[in-house]
TINU-805384 format. One line per field, with one value per residue (C-alpha): residue number from 1; x negated, y negated, z. Coordinates in Angstrom, 1 decimal. Each point is the difference from the previous one (the first is absolute). Example, Ala and Ser with C-alpha at 12.3 -4.5 7.8 and 13.67 -1.06 7.14 Angstrom:
n = [1	2]
u = [-12.3	-1.4]
v = [4.5	-3.4]
w = [7.8	-0.7]
REM end
This chain:
n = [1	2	3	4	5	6	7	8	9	10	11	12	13	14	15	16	17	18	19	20	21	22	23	24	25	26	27	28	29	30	31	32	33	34	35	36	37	38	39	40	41	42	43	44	45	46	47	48	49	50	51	52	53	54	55	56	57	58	59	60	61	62	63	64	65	66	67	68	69	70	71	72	73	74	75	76	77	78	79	80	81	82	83	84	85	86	87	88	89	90	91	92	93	94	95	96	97	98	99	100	101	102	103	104	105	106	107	108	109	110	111	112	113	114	115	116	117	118	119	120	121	122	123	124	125	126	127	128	129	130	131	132	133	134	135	136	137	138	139	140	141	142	143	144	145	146	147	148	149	150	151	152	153	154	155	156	157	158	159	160	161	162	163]
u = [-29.9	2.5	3.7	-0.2	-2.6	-1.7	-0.9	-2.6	-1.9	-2.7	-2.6	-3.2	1.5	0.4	3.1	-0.1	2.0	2.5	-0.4	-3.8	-1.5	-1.3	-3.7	0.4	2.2	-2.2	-3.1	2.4	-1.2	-3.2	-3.0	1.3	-1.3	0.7	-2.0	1.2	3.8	-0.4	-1.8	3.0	2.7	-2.1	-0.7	3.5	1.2	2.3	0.8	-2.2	3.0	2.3	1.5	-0.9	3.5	1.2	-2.4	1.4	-0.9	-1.8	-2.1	-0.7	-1.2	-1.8	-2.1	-0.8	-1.3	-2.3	-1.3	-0.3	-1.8	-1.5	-3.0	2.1	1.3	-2.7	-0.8	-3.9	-1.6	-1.1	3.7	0.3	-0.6	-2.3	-2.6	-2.4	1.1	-3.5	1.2	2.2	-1.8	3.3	1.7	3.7	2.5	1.6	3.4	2.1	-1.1	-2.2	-2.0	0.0	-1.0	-3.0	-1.1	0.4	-1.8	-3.2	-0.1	-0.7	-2.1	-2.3	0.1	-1.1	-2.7	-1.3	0.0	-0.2	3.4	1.1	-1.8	1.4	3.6	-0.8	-0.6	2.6	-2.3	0.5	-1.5	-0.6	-2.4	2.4	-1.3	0.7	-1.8	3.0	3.1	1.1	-0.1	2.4	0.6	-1.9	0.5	-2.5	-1.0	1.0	-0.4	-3.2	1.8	3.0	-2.8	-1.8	3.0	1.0	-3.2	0.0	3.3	-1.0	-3.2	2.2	2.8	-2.9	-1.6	3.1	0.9]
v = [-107.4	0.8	1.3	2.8	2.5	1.6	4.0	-0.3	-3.6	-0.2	-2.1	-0.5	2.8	2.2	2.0	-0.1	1.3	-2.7	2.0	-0.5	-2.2	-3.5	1.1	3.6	-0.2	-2.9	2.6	2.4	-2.1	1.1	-2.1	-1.8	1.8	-0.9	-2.9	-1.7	0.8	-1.4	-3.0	-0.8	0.3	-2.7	-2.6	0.8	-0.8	3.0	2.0	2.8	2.3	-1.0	3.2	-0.3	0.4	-3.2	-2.1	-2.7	-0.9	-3.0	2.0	2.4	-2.5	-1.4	3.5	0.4	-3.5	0.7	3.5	-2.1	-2.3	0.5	-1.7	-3.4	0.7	0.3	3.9	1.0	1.2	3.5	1.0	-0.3	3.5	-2.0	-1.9	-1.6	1.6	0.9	-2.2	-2.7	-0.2	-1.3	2.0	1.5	2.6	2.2	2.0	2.5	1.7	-3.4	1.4	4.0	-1.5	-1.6	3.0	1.9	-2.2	-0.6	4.0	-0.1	-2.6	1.9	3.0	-1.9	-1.4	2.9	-0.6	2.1	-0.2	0.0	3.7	1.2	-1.3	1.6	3.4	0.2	-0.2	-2.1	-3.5	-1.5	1.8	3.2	3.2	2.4	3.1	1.9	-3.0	-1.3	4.0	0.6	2.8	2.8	2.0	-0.4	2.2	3.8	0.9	1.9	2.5	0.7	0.4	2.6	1.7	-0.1	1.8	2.6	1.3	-0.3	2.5	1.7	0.6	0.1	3.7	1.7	-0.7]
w = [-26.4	-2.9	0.5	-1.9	0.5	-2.9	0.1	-2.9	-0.6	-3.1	1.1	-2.8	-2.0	2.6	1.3	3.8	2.7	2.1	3.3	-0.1	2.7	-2.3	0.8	-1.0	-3.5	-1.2	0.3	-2.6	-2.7	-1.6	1.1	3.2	3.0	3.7	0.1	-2.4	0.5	3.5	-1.4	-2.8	2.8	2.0	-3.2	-1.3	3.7	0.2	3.4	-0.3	2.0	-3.0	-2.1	-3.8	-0.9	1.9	-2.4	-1.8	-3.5	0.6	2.3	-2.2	-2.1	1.9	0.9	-3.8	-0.1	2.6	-1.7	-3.4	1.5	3.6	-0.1	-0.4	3.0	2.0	0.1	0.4	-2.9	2.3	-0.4	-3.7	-1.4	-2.9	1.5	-2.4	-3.1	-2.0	-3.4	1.4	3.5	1.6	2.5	-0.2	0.9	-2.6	1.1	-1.9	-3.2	-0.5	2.3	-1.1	-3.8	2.0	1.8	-3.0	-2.2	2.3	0.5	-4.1	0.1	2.1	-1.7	-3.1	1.7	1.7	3.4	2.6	1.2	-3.6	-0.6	3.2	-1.5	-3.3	1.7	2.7	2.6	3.7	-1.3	3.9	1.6	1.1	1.1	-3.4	1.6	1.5	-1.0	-2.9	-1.9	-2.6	-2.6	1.6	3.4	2.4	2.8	-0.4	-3.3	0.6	2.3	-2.3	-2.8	1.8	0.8	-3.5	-1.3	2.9	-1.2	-3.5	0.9	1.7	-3.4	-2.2	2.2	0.2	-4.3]
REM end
């Protein structure tokens, strides 16, 4: 443990809070989940009760060594968030705006292709499968409309008899 504790730690370009549980701040970092937090504490061979702020440099390190690189040190490919990458055909995990570029980029590449799921991203549209008849509405109001249109030409009738 270090002397000094530490109220905010950056760890893989990412701001996160000392009074978070090890397991729980490391999940603040875009692209680790729980899984995978839990797995880093155990190959970095840190006490998973341990306060982010009472990291030491070395440790912290050592935690962005392993998210560099975590199939080196023995990680399963099923927790990497790129498994068998379509042009390389290697496996890897991207974190941070490494991996919002990615996203990003593979959304456009299937819109220039034509897919299915890159229509449905064109168009605004749910892309996995979602219901879309009564969620997902934007723009218009749904529901009673036809009343308060009815109403609307009644008293218009009604103005338009007595004038």
């Amino acid at each position: 443990m270090s002397e000094e504790f530490r109220h905010i730690v950056r760890v893989a370009v990412t701001n996160l809070d000392g009074f978070d549980k090890l397991g729980y701040g490391l999940t603040k970092i875009k692209g680790v989940g729980t899984n995978l937090a839990e797995t880093i504490i155990k190959v970095a061979s840190l006490d998973p009760n341990m306060r982010v702020g009472n990291l030491t440099e070395k440790e912290v390190s050592g935690i962005e060594e392993v998210l560099k690189n975590p199939s080196n040190y023995g990680i399963p490919h099923w927790l990497l968030n790129y498994q068998r990458d379509f042009q390389t055909d290697k496996s890897f995990h991207l974190i941070g705006s490494e991996l919002i570029f990615r996203v990003k980029s593979d959304i456009d590449f299937m819109k220039k292709i034509k897919t299915w799921k890159g229509v449905r991203h064109s168009l605004g549209l749910k892309v996995r499968g979602q219901r879309t008849k009564t969620t997902g509405r934007q723009g218009r109001v749904v529901g009673v409309g036809k009343k308060a249109l009815l109403l609307a030409q009644k008293r218009a009738e009604e103005t338009g008899k007595e004038g």
